[in-house]
N, C-alpha and C positions, 0 to 999 in steps of 0.2 A: 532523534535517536542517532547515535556516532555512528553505527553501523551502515547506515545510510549514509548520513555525509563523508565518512571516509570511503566509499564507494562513490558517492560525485565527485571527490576531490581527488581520485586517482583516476576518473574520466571514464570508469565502470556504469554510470548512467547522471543523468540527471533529474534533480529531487527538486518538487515542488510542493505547494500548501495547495488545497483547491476550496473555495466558499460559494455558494448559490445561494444568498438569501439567509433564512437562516440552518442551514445544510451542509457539511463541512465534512473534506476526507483529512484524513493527518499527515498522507504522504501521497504523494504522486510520481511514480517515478518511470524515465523515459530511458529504452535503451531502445535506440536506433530507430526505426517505426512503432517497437510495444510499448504501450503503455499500460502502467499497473497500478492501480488504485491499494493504497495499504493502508488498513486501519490496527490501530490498535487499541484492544478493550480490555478490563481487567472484569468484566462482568458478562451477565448473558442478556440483558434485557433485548430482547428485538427492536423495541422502540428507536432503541443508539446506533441500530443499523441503516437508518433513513438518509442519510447520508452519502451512504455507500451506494444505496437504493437509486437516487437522485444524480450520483456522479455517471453510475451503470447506463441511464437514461438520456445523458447529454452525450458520451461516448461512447458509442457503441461502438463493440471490440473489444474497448478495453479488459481488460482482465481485473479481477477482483482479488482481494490478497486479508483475510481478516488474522490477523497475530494476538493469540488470549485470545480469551473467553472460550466460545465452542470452537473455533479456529485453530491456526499451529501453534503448538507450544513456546513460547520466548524463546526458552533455550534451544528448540529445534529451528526454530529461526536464526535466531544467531551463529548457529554453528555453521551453515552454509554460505558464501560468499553470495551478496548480494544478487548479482547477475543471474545466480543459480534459480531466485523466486523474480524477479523480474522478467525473465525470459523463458522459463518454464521449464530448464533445462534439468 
């Protein structure tokens, strides 16, 4: 998502991939000590949130972030500068 990488490449956080087996979040991103688990779905099935489920389980803290589906809207997402959903601001 550009949105994200152009928020790591002006140094507004760090964006990572995270995998457990077969368990996966789509974004992980680090600003300072918080860490924020981002998924994005374009559906609702809960099944596709096990992932999320599994990252929430190895990091406790971190904060969960779902973009689509029953989550924030794309475009209400994008309209806010990164850092604003990474750091809860």
């Amino acid at each position: 998502m550009p949105h994200l990488a152009n928020a790591a490449a002006s140094g507004d956080c760090e964006v990572f991939y995270w995998r457990e087996r077969n368990r996966e979040v789509d974004f992980v991103a680090r600003a300072g000590r918080t860490v924020t688990a981002i998924d994005v779905k374009s559906g609702r099935r809960r099944e596709a949130f096990a992932g999320m489920d599994a990252f929430a389980a190895s990091f406790k803290g971190a904060r969960r972030l779902l973009v689509g589906g029953d989550g924030i809207a794309l475009e209400q997402f994008l309209a806010k500068p990164v850092e604003h959903w990474v750091t809860g601001g």
